[in-house]
C-alpha positions as a printed Julia matrix, in Angstrom:
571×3 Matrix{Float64}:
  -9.22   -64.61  -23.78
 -11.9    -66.17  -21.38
 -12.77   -68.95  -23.97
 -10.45   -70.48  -26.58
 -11.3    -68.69  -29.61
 -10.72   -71.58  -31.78
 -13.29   -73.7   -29.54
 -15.77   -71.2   -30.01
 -15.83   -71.57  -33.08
 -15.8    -75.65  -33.5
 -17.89   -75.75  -31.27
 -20.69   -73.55  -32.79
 -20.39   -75.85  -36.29
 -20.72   -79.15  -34.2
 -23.42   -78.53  -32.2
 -25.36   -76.82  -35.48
 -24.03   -79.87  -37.17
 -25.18   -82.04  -33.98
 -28.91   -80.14  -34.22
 -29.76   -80.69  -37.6
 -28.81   -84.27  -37.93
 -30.86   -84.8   -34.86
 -33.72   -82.9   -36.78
 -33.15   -84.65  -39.85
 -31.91   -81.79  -42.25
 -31.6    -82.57  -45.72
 -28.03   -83.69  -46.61
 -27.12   -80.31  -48.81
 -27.88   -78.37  -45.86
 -26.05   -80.44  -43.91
 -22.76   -80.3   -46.19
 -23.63   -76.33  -46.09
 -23.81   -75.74  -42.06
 -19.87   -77.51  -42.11
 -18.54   -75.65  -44.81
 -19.81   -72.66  -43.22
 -16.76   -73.25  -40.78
 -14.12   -73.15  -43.71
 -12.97   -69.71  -43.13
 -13.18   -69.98  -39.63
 -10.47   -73.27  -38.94
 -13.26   -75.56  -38.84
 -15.62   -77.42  -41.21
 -15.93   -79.08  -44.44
 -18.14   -81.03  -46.73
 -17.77   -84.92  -47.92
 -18.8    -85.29  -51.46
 -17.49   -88.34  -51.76
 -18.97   -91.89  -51.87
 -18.09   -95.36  -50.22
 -19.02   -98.7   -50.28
 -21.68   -99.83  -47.82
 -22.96   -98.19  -44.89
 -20.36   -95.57  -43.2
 -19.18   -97.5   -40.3
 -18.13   -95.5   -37.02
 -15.8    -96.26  -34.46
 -14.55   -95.8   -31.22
 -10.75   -95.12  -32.14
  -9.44   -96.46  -28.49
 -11.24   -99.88  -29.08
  -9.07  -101.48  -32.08
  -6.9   -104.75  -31.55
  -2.82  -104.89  -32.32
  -1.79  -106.85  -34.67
  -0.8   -107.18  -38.43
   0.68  -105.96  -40.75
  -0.25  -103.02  -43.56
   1.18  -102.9   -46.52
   0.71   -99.38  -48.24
   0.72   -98.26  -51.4
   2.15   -94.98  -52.25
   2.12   -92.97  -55.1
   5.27   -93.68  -55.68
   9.21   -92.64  -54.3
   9.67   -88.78  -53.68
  13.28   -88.99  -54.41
  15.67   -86.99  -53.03
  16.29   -88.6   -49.62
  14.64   -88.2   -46.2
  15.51   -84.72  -45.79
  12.45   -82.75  -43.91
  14.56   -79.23  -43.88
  16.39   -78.8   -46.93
  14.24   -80.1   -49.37
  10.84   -79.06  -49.63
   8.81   -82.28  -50.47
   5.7    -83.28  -49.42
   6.36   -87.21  -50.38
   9.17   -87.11  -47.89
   6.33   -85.56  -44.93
   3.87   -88.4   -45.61
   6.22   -90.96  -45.24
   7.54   -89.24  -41.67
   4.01   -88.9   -41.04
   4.09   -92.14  -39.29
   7.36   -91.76  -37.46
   6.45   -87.89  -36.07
   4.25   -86.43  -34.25
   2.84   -82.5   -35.15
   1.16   -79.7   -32.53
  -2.06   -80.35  -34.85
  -3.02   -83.06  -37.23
  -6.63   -83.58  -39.92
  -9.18   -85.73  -38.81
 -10.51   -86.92  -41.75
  -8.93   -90.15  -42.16
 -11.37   -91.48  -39.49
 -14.99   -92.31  -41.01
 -16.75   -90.18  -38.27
 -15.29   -87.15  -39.79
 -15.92   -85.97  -43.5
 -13.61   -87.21  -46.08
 -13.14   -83.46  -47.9
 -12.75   -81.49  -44.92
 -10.27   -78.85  -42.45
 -11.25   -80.15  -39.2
  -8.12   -80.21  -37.38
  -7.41   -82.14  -33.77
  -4.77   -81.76  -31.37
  -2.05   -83.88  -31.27
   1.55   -82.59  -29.58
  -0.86   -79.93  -28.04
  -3.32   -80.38  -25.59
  -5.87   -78.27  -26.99
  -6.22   -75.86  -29.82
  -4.64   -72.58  -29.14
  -5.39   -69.86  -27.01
  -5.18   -66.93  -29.52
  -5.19   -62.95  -28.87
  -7.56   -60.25  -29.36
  -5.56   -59.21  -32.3
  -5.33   -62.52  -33.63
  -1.54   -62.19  -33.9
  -0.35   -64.55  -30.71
  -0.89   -68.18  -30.66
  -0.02   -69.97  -27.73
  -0.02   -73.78  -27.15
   0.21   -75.86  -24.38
   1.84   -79.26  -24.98
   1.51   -83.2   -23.94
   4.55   -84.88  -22.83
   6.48   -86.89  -25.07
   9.37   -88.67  -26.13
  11.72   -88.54  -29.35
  12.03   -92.49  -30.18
  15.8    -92.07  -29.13
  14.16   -91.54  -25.38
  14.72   -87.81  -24.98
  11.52   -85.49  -23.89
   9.82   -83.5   -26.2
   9.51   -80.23  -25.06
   8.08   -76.4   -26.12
  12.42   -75.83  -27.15
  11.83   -78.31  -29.82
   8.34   -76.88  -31.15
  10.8    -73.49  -31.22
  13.65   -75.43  -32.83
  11.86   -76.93  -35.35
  10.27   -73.58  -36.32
  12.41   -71.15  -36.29
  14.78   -73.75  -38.09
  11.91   -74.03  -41.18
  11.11   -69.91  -41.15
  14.68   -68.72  -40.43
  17.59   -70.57  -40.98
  19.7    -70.27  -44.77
  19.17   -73.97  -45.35
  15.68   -74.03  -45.24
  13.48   -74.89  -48.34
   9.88   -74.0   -46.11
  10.65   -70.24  -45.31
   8.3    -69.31  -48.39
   5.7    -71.77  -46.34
   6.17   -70.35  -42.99
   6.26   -66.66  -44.13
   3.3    -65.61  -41.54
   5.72   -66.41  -38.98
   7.06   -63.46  -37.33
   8.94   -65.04  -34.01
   8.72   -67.49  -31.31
   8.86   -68.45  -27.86
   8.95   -71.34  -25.52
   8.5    -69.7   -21.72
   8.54   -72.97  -20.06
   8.78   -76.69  -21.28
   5.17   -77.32  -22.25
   3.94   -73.87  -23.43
   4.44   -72.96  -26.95
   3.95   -69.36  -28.42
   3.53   -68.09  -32.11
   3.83   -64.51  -32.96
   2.38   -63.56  -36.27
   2.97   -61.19  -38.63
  -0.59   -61.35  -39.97
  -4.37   -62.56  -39.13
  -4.49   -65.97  -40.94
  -8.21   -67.14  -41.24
  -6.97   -70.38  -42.01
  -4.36   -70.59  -38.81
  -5.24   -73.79  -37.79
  -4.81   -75.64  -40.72
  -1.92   -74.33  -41.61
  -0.39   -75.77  -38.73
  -1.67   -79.3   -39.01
   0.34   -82.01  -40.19
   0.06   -81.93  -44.09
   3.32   -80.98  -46.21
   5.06   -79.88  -43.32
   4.02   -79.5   -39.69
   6.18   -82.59  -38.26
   8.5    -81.7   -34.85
  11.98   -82.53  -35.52
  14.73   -83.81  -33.01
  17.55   -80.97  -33.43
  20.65   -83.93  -32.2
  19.63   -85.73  -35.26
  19.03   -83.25  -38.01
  22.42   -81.72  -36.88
  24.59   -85.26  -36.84
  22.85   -85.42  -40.39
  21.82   -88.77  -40.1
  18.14   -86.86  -41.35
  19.02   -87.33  -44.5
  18.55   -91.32  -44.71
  16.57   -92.28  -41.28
  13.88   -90.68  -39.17
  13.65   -89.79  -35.64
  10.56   -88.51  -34.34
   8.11   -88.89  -31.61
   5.32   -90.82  -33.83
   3.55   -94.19  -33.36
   5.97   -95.64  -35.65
   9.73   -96.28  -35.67
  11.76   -96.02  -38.53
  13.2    -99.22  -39.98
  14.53   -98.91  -43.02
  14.27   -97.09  -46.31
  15.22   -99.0   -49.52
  14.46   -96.68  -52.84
  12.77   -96.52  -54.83
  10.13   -99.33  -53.98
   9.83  -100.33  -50.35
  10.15   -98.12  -46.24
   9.22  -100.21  -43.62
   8.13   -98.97  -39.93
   7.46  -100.85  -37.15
   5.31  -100.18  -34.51
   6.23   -97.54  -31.11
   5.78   -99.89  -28.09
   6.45   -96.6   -26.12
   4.34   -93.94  -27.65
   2.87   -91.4   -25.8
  -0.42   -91.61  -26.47
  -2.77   -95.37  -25.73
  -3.34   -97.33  -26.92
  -2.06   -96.1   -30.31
  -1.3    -97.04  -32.82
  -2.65  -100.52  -33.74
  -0.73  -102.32  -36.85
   2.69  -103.75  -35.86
   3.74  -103.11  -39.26
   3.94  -101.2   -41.65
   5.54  -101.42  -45.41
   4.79   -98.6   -47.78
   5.36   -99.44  -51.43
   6.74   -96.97  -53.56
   6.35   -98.68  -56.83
   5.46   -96.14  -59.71
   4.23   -98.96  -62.23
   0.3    -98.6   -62.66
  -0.45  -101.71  -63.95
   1.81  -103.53  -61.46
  -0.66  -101.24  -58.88
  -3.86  -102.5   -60.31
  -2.9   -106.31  -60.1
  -1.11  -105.64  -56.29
  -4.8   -105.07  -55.03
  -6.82  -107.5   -57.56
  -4.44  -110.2   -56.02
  -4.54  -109.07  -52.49
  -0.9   -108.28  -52.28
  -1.52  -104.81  -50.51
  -4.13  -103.63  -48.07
  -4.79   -99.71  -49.03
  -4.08   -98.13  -52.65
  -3.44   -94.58  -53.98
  -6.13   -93.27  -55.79
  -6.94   -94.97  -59.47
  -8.58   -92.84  -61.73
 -11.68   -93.86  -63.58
 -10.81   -96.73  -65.74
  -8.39   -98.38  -63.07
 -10.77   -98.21  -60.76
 -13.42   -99.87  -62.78
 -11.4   -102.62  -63.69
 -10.36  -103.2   -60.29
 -13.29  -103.27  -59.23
 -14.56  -105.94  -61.77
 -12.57  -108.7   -59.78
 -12.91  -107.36  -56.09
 -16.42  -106.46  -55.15
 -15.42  -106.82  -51.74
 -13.14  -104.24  -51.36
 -13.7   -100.63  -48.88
 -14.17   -97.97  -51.73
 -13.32   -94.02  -51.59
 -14.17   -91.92  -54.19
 -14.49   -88.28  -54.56
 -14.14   -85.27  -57.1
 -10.29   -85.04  -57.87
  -8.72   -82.34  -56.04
  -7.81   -79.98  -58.52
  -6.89   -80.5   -62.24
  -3.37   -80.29  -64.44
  -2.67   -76.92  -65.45
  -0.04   -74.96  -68.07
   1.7    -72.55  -65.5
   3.21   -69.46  -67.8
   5.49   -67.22  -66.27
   3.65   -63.93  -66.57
   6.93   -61.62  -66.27
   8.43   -63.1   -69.94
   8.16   -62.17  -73.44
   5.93   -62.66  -74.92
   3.29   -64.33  -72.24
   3.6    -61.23  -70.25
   0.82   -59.91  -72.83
  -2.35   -61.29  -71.64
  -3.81   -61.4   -75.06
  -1.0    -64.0   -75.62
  -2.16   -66.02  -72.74
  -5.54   -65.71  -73.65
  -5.47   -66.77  -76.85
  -3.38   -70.12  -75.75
  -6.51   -70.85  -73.26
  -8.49   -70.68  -76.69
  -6.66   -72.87  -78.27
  -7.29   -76.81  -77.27
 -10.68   -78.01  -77.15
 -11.71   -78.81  -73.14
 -13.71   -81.54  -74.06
 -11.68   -83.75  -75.47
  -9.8    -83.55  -72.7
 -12.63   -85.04  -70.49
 -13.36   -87.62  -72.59
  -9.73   -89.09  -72.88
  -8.38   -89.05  -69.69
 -11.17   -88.12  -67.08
 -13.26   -90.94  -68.66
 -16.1    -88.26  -68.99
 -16.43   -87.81  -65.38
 -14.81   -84.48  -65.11
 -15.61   -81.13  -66.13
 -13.29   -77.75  -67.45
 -11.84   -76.42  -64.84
 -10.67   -72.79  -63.7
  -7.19   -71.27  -61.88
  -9.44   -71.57  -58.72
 -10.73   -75.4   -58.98
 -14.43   -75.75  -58.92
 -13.14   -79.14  -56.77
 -12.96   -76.62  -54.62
 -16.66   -76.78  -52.95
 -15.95   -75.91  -49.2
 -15.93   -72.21  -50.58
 -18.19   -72.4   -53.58
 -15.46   -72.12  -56.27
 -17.25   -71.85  -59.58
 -17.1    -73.64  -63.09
 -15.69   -71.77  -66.37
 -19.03   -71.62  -67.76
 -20.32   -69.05  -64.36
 -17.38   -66.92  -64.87
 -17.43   -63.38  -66.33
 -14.56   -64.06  -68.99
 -16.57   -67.97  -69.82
 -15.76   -67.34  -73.5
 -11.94   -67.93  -73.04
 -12.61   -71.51  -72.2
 -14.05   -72.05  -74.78
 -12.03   -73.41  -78.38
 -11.57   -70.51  -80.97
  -8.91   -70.77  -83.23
 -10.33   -68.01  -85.46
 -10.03   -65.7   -81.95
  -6.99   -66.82  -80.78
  -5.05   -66.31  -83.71
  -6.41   -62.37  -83.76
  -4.93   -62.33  -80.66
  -1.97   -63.28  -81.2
  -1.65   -61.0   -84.59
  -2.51   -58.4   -82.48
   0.6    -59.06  -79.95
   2.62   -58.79  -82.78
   3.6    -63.12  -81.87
   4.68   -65.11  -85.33
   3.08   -68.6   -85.06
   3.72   -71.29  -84.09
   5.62   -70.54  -80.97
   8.24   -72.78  -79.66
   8.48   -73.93  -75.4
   9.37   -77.04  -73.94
   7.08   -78.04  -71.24
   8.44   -79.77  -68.27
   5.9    -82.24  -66.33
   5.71   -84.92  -63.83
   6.19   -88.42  -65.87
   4.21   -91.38  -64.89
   5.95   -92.7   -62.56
   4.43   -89.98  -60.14
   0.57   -89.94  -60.23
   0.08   -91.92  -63.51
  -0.13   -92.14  -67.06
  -3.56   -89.92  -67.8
  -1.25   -86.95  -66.09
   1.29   -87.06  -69.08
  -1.77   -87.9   -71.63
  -3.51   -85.24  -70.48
  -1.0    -82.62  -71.49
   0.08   -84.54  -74.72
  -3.62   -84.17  -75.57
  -3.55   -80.4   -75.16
   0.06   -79.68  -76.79
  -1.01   -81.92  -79.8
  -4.38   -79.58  -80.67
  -1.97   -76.74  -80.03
   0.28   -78.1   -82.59
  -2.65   -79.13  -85.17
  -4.06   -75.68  -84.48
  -1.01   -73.92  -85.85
  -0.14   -71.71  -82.39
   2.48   -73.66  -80.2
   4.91   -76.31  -81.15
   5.47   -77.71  -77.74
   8.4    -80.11  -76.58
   7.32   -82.19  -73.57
  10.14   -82.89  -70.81
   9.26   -85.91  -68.79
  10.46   -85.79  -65.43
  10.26   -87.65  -61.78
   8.89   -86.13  -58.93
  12.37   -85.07  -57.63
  13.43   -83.94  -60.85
  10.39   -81.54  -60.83
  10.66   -80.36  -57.22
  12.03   -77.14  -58.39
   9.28   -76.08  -60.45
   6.85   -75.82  -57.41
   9.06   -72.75  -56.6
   8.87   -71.05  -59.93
  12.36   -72.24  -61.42
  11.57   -72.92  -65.07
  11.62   -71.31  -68.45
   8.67   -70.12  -69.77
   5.88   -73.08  -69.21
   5.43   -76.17  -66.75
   2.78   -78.58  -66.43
   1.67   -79.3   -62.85
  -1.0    -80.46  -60.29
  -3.3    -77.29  -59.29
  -5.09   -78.16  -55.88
  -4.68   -74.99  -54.28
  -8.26   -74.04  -54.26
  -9.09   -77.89  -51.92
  -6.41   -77.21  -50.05
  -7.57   -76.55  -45.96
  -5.34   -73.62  -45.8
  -6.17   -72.76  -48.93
  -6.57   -68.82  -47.98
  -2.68   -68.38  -47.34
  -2.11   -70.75  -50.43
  -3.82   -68.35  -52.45
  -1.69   -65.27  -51.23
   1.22   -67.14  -51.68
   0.28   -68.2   -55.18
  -0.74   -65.04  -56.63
   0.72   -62.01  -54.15
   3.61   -60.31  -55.52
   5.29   -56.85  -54.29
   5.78   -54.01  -56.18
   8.88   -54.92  -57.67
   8.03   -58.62  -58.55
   9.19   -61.91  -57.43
  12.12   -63.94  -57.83
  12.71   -67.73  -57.63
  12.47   -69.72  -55.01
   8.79   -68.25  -55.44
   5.23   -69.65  -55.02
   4.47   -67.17  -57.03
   5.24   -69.88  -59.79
   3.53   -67.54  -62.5
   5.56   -64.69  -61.71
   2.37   -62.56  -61.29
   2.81   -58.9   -60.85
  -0.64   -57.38  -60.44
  -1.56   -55.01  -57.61
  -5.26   -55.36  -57.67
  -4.96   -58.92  -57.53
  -2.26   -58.68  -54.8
  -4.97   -56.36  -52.62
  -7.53   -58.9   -53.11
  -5.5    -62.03  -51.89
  -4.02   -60.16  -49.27
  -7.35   -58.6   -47.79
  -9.23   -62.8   -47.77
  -6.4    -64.09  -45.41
  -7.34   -61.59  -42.98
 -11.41   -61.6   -43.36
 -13.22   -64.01  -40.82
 -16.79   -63.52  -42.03
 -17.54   -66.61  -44.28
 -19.79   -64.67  -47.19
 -16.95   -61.37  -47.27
 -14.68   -64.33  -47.91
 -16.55   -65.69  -50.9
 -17.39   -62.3   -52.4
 -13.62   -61.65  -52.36
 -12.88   -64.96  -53.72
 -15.77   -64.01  -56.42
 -13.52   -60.77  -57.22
 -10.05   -63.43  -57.45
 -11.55   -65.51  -59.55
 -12.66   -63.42  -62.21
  -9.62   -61.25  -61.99
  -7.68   -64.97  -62.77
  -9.5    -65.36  -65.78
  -9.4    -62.27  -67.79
  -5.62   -62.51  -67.0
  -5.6    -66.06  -67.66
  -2.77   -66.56  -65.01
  -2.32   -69.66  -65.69
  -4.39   -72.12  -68.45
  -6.64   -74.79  -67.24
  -6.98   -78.44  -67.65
 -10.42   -80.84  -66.12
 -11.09   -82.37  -63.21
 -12.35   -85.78  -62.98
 -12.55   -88.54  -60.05
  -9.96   -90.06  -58.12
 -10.52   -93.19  -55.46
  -8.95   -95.05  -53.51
  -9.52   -98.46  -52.4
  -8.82  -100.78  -49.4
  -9.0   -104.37  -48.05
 -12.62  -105.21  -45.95
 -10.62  -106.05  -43.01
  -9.0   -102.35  -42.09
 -11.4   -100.78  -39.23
 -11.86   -97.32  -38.64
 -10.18   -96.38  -41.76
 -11.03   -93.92  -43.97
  -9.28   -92.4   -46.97
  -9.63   -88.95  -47.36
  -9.82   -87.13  -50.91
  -6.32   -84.96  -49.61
  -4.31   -87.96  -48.98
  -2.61   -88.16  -52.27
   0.08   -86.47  -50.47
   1.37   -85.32  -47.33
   0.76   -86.62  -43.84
  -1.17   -89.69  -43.16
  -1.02   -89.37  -39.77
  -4.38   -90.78  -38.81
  -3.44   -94.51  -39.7
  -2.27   -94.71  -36.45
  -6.09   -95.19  -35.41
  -7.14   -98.17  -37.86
  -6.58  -101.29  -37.47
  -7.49  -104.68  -38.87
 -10.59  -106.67  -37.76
């Protein structure tokens, strides 16, 4: 190709973006012209608000110095492994020790906060990609693994074809596009596909995978409790569950990254001990409090940077599709019918949040819609009466009897596990489930993201904010003829061939409105089969000290790579 497809198309969403700033658009237009490049590896909108005027920099101007102390959600458990166990919390911490072909740019304020804008990083440019759209080749930057080696095009092929291919691998269901790979000389990198992917470039940005991995030290399995990348930050040491400590590359690649000397990433899981870590200036950037911790936080320091956005995604009851008797979707159904959505808001999203759907309505780059705009509105909507006819009609004796498995609070919080507890107890005072809750870390629940459980889990559902949301989707909802087995994204065990055609057909469809109108088709399809049931959204924000520069939290950074902290600093 003459011109970098990829560039085409950035560059047609800047310069409109460029023109009608410079025109003075309205801001709704404005947040329409960059989600217009959401299908196309571009784009995205920024719906959320901060403190004080949005202050810009010029990333190569910050001063070294300092250092941050972080505060994460909480410990992934598990180890450091970035093969064999599939876990995001493990990426974002290597985030700042590795360095990825493409990373986000929203955690800079000149970029959107909600967005799929994706910059090079290991590569020199976004990829040249074929006619066909099914070869992607990169060329590559030099650099250097911390333990002094080069970084070449073998280990973009390494790394790879280790995560799609080999036995060990926990990411072959997340690089299942991947068809082979090549590495012709030491800084060109080449992808063939098996598919189009409309959302190719952000699925190979640094998020819950994407980091390039030193084969010497993955194979002396030292992996498993140290890093060794080619990042802006060297791995120290890792002490679980509550403190991992970097300190800063003196010999990375690119200058004059990165900025903070330091760095020490918390990994305490105790909210309240959260809340008074930033009221007493103990810690310099927070994970996102939800309504009420915010608030009081916010009581005692006025001064501090503020990030707040719709919460990506909601909770939802995943239900394995393929077993008796919630392979009846008039069981399914009725259970959707059964809990009062409402209440929900009120008690844990403080009344800022709103019923939600299988395809979030948090979801705005792509015009996801709320339960009330969908064809099937009514099963959203509490009916006992209803539900129960249902259920007499499936031939189910009441109340049934699951155990639930769900994150505990030590992972994202408190309101998670209330918010379920909420919804199990109208169940239960409804007469239609008797529900057993099983409260369980974030390693502990690993599993479950790849379909091994019973018959129910309760889990995060962000699929529809996520920037490569399109092969998410697939992955989510696609199933063959025969049905899936675990390890599966396919978490509900969905079997349904129209919905399979649907999910297959908007991976491969470039033109933003076909896009939507097949996303229209998905997301009514979801809800008369009631895939999976539904929880609210609400708000989520994070907050940070007035002296970090150039920093911006973005709405997707309550997991995965952080890699962008390598550009703040403290002023």
């Amino acid at each position: 190709m003459n011109e970098n497809y990829w560039d085409k198309v950035l560059g047609r969403r800047v310069s409109r973006r460029r023109a009608l700033a410079a025109t003075g658009g309205t801001a709704a237009a404005a947040a329409f012209l960059a989600a217009c490049g959401g299908g196309d590896g571009g784009g995205g909108t920024d719906s959320g608000s901060q403190t004080g005027a949005k202050e810009t920099f010029d990333p190569t101007s910050g001063k070294v110095g300092g250092k941050l102390i972080w505060q994460g959600y909480g410990d992934p458990g598990g180890g450091l492994e970035l093969i064999k166990v599939r876990n995001a919390g493990v990426y974002q911490m290597a985030s700042l020790t590795h360095d990825s072909l493409l990373e986000f740019a929203y955690g800079q304020p000149k970029y959107p906060g909600i967005g799929n804008e994706v910059l090079p990083n290991l590569a020199t440019a976004l990829p040249e990609v074929s006619p066909d759209k099914l070869t992607v080749t990169f060329k590559m930057r030099p650099a250097k693994f911390h333990n002094g080696r080069a970084l070449t095009a073998e280990d973009a092929k390494w790394t790879y074809d280790t995560l799609a291919f080999a036995q060990e691998s926990a990411y072959k269901v997340d690089m299942n596009f991947l068809d082979s790979t090549q590495a012709p000389d030491a800084s060109t990198f080449v992808m063939k596909l098996k598919f189009p992917n409309a959302d190719l470039l952000q699925d190979l940005a640094f998020k819950n995978q994407g980091a390039i991995l030193a084969r010497e030290h993955h194979e002396s399995g030292a992996a498993e409790k140290s890093f060794l990348g080619s990042g802006p930050y060297l791995f120290v040491s890792y002490e679980p569950p509550l403190l991992m400590r970097y300190k800063r590359n003196p010999n990375y690649d690119v200058k004059p990254f990165p900025y903070f000397d330091e760095i020490d990433r918390l990994g305490t899981s105790d909210s309240e001990k959260k809340v008074a870590d930033i009221i007493s200036r103990q810690v310099h950037l927070t994970y996102w409090f939800p309504a009420e911790e915010r608030e009081r936080v916010l009581a005692q320091r006025k001064d501090l940077l503020v990030w707040k956005y719709p919460r990506a995604g909601s909770g939802q009851v995943y239900i394995r599709n393929d077993v008796a008797p919630f392979n009846d979707k008039r069981v399914r159904q009725a259970l959707s019918m059964g809990y009062d959505r409402k209440i929900l808001i009120d008690s844990v999203a403080a009344g800022e949040g709103e019923a939600d759907q299988a395809l979030s309505s948090s979801g705005e780059a792509w015009e996801f819609r709320k339960p009330k705009d969908l064809k099937r509105a009514d099963l959203f909507q509490l009916n006992v009466a209803e539900a129960k006819k249902l259920l007499s009609a499936a031939n189910v004796q009441i109340p049934l009897k699951v155990t639930i498995p769900t994150w505990n609070a030590t992972v994202i919080g408190q309101k998670f596990v209330d918010e379920i507890t909420l919804l199990t107890t109208q169940w239960r005072n409804n007469g239609l489930v008797d529900a057993t809750l099983q409260e369980e870390t974030f390693g502990q629940f690993a599993p479950r993201f790849n379909g091994v459980y019973d018959t129910m889990h309760w889990g995060p559902n962000v699929t529809s904010t996520l920037p490569n949301l399109g092969r998410a989707i697939k992955d989510k909802y696609w199933s063959p003829p025969e049905g899936v087995k675990a390890p599966t994204l396919n978490i509900c065990y969905v079997n349904n061939p129209t919905l399979s055609d649907l999910v297959s057909k908007q991976l491969g469809e470039f033109d933003r409105q076909a896009r939507i109108g097949l996303f229209r088709q998905v997301e009514d399809l979801l809800a008369e089969e009631m895939v999976h049931l539904s929880g609210v959204t609400g708000t989520l924000t994070y907050l940070g000290d007035p002296s970090l520069k150039n920093a911006q939290m973005p709405r997707d950074a309550y997991n995965g790579a952080v890699s962008w902290i390598k550009y703040w600093w403290f002023g």
